[in-house]
FIMI-800697 format. One line per field, with one value per residue (C-alpha): residue number from 1; residue in three letters; chain; y, x, z. Coordinates in pm, 1 decimal. Example, Ala and Ser with C-alpha at 12.3 -4.5 7.8 and 13.67 -1.06 7.14 Angstrom:
BEGIN
num <- (1	2)
residuo <- (ALA	SER)
cadena <- (A	A)
v <- (-450.0	-106.0)
u <- (1230.0	1367.0)
w <- (780.0	714.0)
# end
This chain:
BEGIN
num <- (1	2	3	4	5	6	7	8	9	10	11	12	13	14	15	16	17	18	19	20	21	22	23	24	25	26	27	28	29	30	31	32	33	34	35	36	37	38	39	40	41	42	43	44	45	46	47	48	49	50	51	52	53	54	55	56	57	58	59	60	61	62	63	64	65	66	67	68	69	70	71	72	73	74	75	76	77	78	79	80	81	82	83	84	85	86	87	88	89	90	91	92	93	94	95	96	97	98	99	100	101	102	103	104	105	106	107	108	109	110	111	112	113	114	115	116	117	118	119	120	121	122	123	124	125	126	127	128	129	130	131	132	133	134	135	136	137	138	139	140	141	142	143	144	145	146	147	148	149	150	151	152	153	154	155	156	157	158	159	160	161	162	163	164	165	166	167	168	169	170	171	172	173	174	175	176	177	178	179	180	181	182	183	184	185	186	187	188	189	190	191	192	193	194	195	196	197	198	199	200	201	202	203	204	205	206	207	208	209	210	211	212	213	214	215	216	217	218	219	220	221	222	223	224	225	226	227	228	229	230	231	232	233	234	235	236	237	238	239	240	241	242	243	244	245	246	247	248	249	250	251	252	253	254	255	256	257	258	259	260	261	262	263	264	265	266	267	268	269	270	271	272	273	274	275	276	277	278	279	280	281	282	283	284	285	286	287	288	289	290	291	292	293	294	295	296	297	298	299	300	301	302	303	304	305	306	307	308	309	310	311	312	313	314	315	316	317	318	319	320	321	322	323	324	325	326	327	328	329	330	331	332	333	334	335	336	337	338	339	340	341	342	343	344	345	346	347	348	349	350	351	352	353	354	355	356	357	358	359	360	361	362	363	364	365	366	367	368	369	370	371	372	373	374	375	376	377	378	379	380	381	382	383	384	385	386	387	388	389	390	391	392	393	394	395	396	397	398	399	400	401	402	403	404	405	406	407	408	409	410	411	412	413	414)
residuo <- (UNK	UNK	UNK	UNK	UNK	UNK	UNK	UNK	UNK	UNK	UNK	UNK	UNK	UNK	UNK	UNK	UNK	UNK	UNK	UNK	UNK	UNK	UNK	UNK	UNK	UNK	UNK	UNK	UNK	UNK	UNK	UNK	UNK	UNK	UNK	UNK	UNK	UNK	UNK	UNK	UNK	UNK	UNK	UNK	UNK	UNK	UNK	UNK	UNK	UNK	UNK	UNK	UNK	UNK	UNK	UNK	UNK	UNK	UNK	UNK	UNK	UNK	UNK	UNK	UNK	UNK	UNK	UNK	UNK	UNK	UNK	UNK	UNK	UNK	UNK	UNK	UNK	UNK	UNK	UNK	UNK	UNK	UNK	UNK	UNK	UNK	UNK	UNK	UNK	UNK	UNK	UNK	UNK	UNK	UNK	UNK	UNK	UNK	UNK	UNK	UNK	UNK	UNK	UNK	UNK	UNK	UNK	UNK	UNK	UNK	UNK	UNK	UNK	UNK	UNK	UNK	UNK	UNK	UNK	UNK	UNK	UNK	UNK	UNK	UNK	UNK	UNK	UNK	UNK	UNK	UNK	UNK	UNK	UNK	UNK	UNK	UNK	UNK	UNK	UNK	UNK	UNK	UNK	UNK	UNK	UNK	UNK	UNK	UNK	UNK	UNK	UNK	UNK	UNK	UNK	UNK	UNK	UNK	UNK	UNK	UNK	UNK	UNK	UNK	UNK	UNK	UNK	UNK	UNK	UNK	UNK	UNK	UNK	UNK	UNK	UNK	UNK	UNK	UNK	UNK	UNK	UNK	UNK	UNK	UNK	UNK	UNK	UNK	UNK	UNK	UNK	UNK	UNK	UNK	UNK	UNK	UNK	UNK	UNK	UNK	UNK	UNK	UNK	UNK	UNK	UNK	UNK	UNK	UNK	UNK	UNK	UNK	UNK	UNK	UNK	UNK	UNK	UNK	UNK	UNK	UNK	UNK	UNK	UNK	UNK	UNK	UNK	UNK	UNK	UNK	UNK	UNK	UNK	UNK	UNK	UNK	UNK	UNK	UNK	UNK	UNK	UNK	UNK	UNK	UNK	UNK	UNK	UNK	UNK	UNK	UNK	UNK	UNK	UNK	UNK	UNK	UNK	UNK	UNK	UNK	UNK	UNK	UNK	UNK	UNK	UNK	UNK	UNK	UNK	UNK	UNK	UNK	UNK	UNK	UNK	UNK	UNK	UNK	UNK	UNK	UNK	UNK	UNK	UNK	UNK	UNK	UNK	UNK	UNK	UNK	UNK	UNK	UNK	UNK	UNK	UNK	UNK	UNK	UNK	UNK	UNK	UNK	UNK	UNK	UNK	UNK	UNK	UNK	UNK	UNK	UNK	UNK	UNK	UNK	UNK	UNK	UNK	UNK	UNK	UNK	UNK	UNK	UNK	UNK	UNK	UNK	UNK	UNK	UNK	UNK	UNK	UNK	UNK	UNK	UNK	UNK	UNK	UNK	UNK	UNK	UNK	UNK	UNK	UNK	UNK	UNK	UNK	UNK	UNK	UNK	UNK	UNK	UNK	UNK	UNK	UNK	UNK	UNK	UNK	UNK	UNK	UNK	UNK	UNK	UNK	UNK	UNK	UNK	UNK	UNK	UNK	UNK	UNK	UNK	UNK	UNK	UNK	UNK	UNK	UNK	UNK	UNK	UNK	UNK	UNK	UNK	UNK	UNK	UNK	UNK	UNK	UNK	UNK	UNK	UNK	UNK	UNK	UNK	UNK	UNK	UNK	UNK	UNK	UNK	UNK	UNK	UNK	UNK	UNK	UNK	UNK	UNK	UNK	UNK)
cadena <- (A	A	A	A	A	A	A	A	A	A	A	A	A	A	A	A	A	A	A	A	A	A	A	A	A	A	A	A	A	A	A	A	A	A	A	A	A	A	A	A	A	A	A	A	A	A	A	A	A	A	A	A	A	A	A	A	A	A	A	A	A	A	A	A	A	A	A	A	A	A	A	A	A	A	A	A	A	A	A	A	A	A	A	A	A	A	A	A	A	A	A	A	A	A	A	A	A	A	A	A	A	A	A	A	A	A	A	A	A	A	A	A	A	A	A	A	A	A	A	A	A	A	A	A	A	A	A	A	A	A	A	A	A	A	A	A	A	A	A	A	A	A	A	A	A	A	A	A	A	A	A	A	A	A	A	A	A	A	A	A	A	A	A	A	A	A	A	A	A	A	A	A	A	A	A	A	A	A	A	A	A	A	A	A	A	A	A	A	A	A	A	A	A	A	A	A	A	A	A	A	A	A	A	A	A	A	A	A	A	A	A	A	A	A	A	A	A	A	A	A	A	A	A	A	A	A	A	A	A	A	A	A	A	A	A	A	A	A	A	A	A	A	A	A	A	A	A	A	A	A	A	A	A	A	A	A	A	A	A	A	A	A	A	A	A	A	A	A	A	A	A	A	A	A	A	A	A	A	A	A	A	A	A	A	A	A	A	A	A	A	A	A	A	A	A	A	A	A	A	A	A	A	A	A	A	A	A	A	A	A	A	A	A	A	A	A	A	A	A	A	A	A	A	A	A	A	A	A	A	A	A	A	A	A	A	A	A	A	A	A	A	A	A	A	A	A	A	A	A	A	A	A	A	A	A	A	A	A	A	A	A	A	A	A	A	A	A	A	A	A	A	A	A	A	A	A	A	A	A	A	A	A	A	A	A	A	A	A	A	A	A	A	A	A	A	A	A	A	A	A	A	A	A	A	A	A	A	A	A	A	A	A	A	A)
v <- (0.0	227.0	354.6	643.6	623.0	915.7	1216.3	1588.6	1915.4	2241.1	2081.9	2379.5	2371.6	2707.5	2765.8	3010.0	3079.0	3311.0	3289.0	3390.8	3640.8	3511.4	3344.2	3571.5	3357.1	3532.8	3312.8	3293.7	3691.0	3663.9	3476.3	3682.1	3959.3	3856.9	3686.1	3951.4	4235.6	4443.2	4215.7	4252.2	4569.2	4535.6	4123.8	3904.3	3923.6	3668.4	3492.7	3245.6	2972.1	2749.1	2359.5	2275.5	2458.5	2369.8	2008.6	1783.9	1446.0	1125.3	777.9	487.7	138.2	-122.0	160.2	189.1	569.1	712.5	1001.1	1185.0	1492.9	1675.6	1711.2	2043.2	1946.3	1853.0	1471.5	1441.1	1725.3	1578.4	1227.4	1398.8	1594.0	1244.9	1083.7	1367.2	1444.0	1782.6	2007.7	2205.9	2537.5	2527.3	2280.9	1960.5	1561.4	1274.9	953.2	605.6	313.1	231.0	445.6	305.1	559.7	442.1	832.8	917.2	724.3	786.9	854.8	618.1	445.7	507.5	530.9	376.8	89.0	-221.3	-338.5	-624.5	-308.5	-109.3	-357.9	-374.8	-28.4	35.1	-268.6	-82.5	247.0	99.9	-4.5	-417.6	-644.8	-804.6	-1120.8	-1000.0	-879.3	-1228.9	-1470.6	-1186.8	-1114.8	-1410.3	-1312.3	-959.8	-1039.6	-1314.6	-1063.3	-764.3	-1013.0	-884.5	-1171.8	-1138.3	-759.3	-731.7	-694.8	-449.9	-64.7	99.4	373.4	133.5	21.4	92.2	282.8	-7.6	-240.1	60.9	68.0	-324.2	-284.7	-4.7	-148.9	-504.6	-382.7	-139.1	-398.4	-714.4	-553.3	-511.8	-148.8	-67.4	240.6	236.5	609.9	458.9	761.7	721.1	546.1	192.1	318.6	267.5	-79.9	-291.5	-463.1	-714.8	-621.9	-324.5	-656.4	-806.3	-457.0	-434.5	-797.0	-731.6	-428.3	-591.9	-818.0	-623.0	-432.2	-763.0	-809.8	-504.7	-258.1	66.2	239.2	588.4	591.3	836.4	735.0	906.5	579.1	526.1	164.9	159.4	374.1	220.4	-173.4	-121.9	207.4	262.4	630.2	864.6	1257.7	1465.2	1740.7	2071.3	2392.1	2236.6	2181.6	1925.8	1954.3	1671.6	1323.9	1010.0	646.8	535.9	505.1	839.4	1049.5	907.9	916.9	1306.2	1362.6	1138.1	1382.2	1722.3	1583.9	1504.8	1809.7	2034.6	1825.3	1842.6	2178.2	2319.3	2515.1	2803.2	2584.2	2377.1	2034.4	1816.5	1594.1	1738.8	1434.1	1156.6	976.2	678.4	894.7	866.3	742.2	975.9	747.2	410.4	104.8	-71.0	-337.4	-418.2	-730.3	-507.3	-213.7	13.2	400.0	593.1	939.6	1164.0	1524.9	1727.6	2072.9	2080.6	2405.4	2262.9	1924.5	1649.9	1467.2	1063.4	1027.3	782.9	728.6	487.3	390.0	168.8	31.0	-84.3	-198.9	-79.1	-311.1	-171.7	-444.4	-359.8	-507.3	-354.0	-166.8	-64.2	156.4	374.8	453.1	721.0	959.3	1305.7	1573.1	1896.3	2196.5	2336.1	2158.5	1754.3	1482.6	1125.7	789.2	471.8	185.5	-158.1	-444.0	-553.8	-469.9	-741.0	-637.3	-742.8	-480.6	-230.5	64.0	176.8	414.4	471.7	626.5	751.5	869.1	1113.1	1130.0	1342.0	1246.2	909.8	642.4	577.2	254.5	497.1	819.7	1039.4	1394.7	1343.2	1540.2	1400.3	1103.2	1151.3	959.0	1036.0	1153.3	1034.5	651.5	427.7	237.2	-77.8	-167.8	-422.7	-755.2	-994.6	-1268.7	-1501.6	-1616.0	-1470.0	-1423.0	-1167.7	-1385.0	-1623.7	-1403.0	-1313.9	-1016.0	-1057.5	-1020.3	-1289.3	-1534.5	-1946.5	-2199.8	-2540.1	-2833.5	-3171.0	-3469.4	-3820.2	-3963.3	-4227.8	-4349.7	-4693.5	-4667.2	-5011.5	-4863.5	-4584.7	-4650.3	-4491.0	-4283.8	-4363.1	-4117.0	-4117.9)
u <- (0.0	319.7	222.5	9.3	-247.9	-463.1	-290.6	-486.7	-369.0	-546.2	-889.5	-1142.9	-1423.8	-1643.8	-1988.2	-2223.5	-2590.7	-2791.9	-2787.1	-3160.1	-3151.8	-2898.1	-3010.3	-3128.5	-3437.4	-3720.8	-3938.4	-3680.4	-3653.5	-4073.0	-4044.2	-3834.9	-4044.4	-4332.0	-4134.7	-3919.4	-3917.2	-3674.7	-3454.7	-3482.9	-3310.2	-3003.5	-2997.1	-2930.5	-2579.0	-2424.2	-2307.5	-2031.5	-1990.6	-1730.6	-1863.2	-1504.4	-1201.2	-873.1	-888.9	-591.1	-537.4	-363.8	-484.6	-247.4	-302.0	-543.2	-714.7	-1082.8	-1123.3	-1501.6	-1608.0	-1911.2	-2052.4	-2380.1	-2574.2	-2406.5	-2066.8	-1886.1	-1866.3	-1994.0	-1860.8	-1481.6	-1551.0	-1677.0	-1375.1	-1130.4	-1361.7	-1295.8	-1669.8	-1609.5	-1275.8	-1179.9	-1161.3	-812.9	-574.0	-502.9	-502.5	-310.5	-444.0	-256.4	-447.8	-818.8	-1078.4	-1425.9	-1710.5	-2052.2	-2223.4	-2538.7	-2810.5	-2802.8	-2419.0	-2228.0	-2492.7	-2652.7	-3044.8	-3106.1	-2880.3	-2979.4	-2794.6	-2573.7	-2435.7	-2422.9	-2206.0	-1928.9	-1948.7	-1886.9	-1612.7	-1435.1	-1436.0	-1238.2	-988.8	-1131.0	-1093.5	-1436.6	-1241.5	-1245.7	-1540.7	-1718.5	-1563.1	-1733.4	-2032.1	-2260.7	-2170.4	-2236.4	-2583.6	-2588.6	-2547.6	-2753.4	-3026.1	-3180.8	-3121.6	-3465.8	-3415.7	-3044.3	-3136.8	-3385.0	-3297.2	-3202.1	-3448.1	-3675.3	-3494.2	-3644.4	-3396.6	-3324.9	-3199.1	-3047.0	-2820.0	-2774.9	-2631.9	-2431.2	-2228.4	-2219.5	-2045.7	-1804.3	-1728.0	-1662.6	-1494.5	-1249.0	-1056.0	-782.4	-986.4	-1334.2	-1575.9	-1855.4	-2091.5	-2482.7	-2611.3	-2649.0	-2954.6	-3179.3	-3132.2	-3313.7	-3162.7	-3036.9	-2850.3	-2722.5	-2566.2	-2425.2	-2265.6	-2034.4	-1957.0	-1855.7	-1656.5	-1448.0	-1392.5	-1222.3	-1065.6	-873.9	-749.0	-556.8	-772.0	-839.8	-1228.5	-1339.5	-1681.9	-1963.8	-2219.4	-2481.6	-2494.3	-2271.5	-2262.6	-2164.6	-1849.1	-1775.4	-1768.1	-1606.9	-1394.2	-1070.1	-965.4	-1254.6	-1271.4	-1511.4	-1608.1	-1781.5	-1866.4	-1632.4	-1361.2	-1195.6	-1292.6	-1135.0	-966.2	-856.3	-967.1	-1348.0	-1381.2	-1262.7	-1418.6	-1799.9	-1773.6	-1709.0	-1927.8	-2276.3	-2215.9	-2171.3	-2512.0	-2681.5	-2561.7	-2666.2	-3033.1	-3175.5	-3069.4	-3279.7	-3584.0	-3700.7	-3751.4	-3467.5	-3554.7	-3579.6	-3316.8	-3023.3	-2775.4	-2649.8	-2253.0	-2056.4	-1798.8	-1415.7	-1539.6	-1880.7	-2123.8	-1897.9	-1935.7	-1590.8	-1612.6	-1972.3	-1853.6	-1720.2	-1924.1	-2105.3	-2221.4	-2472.1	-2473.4	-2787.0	-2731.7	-3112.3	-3260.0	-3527.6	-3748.2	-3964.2	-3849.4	-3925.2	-4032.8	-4100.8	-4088.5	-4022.8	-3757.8	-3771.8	-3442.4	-3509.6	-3243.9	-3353.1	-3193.0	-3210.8	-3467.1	-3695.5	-3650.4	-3616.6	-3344.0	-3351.6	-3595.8	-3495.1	-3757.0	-3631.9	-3937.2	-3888.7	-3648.6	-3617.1	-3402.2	-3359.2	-3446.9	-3238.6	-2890.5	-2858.4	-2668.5	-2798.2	-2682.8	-2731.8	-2495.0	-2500.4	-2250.6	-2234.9	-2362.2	-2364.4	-2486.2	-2346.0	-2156.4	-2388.4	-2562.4	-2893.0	-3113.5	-3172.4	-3519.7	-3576.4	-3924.1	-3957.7	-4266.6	-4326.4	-4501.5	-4551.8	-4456.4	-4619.9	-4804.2	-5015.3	-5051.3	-4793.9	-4706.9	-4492.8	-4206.7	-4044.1	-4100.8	-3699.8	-3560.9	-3207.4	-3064.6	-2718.2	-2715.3	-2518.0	-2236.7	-2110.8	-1773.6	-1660.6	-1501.5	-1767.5	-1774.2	-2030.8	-2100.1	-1845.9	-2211.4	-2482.2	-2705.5	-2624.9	-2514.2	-2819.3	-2874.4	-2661.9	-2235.5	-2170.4	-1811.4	-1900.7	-1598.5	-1598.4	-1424.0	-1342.3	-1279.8	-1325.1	-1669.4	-1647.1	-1973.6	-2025.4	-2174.6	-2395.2	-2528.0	-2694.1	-3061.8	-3255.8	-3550.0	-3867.2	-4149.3	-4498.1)
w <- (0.0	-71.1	-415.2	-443.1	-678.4	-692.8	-608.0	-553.7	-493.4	-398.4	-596.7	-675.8	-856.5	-889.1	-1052.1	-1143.2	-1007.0	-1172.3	-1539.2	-1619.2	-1927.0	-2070.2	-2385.3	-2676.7	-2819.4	-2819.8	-2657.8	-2370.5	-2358.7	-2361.5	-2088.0	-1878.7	-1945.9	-1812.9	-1488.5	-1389.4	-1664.6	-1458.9	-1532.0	-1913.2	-1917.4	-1647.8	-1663.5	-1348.7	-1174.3	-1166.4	-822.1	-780.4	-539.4	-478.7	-441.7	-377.9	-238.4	-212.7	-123.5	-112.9	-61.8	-180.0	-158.3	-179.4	-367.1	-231.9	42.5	43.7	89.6	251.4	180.2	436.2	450.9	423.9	103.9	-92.4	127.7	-243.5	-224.2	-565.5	-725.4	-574.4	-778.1	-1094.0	-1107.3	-1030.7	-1286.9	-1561.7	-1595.8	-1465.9	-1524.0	-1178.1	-1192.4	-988.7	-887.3	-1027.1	-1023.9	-1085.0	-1126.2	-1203.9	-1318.3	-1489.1	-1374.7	-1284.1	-1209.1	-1067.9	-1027.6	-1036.2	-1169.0	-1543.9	-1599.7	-1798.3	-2054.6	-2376.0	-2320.8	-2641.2	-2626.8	-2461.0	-2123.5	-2314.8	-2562.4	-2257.5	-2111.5	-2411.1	-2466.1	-2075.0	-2118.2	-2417.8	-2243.3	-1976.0	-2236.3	-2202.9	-2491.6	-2639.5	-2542.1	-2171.2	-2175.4	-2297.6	-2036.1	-1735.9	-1950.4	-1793.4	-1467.1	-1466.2	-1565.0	-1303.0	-1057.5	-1197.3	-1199.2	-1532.5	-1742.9	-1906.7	-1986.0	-2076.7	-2434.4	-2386.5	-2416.9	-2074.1	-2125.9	-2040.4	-1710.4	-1351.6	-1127.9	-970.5	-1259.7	-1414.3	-1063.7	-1057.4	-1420.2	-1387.7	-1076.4	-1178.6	-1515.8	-1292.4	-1031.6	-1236.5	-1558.6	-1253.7	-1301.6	-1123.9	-926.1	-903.8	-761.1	-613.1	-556.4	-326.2	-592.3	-390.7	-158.6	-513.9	-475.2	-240.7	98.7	-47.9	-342.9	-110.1	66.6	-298.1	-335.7	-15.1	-58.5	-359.6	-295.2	-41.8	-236.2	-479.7	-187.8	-123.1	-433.1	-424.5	-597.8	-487.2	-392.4	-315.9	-164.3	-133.7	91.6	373.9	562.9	804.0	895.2	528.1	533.2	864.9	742.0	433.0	498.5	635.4	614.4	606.1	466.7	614.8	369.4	483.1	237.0	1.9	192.5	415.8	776.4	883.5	815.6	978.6	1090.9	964.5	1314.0	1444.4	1173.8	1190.5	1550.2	1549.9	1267.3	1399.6	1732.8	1521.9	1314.5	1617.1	1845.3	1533.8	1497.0	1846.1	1914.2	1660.4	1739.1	1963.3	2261.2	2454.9	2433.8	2769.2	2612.7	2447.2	2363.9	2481.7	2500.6	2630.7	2843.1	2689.7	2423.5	2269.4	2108.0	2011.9	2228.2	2156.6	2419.6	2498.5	2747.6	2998.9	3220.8	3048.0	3082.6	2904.1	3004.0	2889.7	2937.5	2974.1	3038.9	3295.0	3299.8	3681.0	3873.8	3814.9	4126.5	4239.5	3827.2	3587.8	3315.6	3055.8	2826.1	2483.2	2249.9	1903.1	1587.6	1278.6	1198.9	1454.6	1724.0	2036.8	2246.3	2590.7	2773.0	3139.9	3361.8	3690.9	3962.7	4212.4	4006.1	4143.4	3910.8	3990.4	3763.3	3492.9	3313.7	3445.9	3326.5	3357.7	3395.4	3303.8	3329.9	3262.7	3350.0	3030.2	2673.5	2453.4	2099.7	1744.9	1550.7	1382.9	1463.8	1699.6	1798.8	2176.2	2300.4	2604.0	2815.2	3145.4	3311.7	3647.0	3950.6	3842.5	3616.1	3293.8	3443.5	3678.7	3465.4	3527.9	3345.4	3018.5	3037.1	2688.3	2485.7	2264.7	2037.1	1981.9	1644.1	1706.9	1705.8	1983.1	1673.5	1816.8	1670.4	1882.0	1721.4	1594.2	1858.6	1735.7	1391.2	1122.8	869.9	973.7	855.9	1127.6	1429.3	1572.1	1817.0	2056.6	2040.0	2293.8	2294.2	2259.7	2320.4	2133.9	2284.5	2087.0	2329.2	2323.1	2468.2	2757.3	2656.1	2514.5	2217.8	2247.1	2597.1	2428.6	2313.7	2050.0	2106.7	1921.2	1842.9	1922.5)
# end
């Protein structure tokens, strides 16, 4: 993982807003006129923003590089630039092997030709021979899962077979680099699945990923250095783990402090460590920090942790809580933790004067924007399939039986 592949340096790309008025067809002027006919005479001015600004960066051989940020932040505008869609206004690149590009929805094939001449066409772009491109044809469409529509034209595609196409062609005409932008969340669960397979797959083998995507547990499984764009630029950069962490809290942090009222519940953290359960075998600590405008008194608190699939895990209720008014922090610790690696949302309920079995006040009912990410080692079964809910250790032991095997009978049904 010595050799640098791509290679960027002080990356700017600036556009232009405002362009109404400038087109001289009468029907367009017509238009205007009837819009905003002040504007016929003295046009529009025309603003400039910069989508990216100086952004620099190198990513060796082999590394699978994530890239986060909000929508507008530049993550897409970065790859069209590496991919040569887009020329930046400033700086440069230097890239070293085949490029493959899986933007948005749309980029890369011919409407009117069907998926198999998409396929070649995509194949000979890359620089493939038709001899190369025969021996992975089959299995491209194996794992698209459009045999019965690859020769029909890909206008006529759904979104989601479009998307199944378009990556199965990137990922198994296998170039050197492949720009994987949030194109995957089209697809359904399952392919989703298929795609991070493959992509660490081809991680393994040496080749090289940059990937775009607004979910997390993504970017965390398959990532392991993470940029963090902002306004264009590069906020910050480091480990997957690291970088999400810091980012989930300045999401969260930003979320539920929004609006004219304080909320009851502000955020939550695992002390030492902010919202990442490393070690869920050993004692744990959730700490809720909350704004209290009156007391609550003899109350009730409720804590829920569910998974992503909406099952809850955990419920724990306090009786008798008494909190003073104004700025708190909370508590809650267990001895142990056990969940699988992944990500979950925790909920939490106050009631005064009363739990919520005997009708006391609501204070809050929350449910917390920044998730609780477990990224502790797998301890169970290696497939998620198989692994179940819970992250707990087993011990097998092989040893010879003392038993005689004519002494043991047979049971019979009834």
């Amino acid at each position: 993982m010595s050799n640098v592949v791509i290679t960027a340096e002080n990356l700017s790309k600036r556009y232009q807003r405002g362009l109404v008025g400038s087109s001289d067809l009468l029907r367009d002027k017509l238009a205007l006129a009837f819009r905003a006919p002040h504007k016929l005479f003295r046009g529009e001015r025309k603003e400039s923003f910069w989508a990216l600004k100086d952004v620099s960066f190198d990513v060796h051989q082999g590394e699978v590089i994530g890239l986060i940020g909000r929508n507008g932040s530049g993550k897409t505008t970065l790859l069209k630039v590496l991919s040569r869609i887009t020329r930046p206004t400033a700086g440069w690149a230097e890239i070293h092997g085949r490029v493959g590009s899986l933007l948005e929805v749309g980029t890369g094939f011919h409407p009117e030709l069907t998926g198999r001449e998409n396929t070649y066409l995509s194949g000979s772009i890359l620089g493939m021979s038709k001899g190369e491109i025969d021996r992975k044809f089959d299995e491209i469409v194996a794992f698209a899962e459009i045999e019965k529509f690859i020769d029909t034209p890909v206008k006529h595609y759904s979104s989601g077979m479009y998307v199944r196409l378009a990556f199965a062609v990137a990922a198994h005409l296998e170039p050197e680099i492949l720009l994987v932008d949030e194109v995957l969340a089209v697809g359904d669960i399952n392919f989703q699945k298929k795609c991070m397979g493959k992509m660490g797959e081809a991680s393994r083998t040496g080749r090289t990923i940059v990937f775009v995507s607004h979910q997390m547990n993504q970017i965390r499984r398959l990532c392991g250095r993470v940029y963090w764009l902002e306004a264009g630029q590069i906020r910050d950069q480091g480990s997957a783990r690291d970088i999400i962490a810091s980012y989930e809290v300045a999401s969260a942090t930003s979320a539920e402090r929004q609006g004219d009222s304080p909320h009851c519940f502000l955020y939550w953290e695992i002390p030492g460590s902010q919202n990442t359960l490393h070690d869920g075998m050993d004692r744990v600590t959730l700490q809720f920090s909350i704004f209290l405008k009156e007391a609550v008194s003899a109350g009730h608190l409720g804590v829920n942790i569910f998974s992503d699939s909406e099952v809850l895990l955990g419920g724990w209720g306090f009786d008798d809580v008494n909190i003073p008014q104004g700025y708190q922090s909370l508590q809650v610790t267990f001895p142990f933790l056990p969940l699988k690696p992944g990500v979950y949302s925790i909920r939490c309920a106050l009631f005064n004067q009363g739990n919520n079995l005997n009708g006391g006040q609501l204070v809050e009912a929350w449910e917390a924007a920044q998730p609780l990410v477990v990224d502790s080692a797998p301890l169970s079964h290696s497939q998620d399939r198989w692994s179940g809910l819970l992250n707990i250790p087993g011990n097998l032991s092989v040893f010879a039986s003392s038993a005689d095997a004519s002494t043991i009978k047979p049971v019979s049904g009834t």
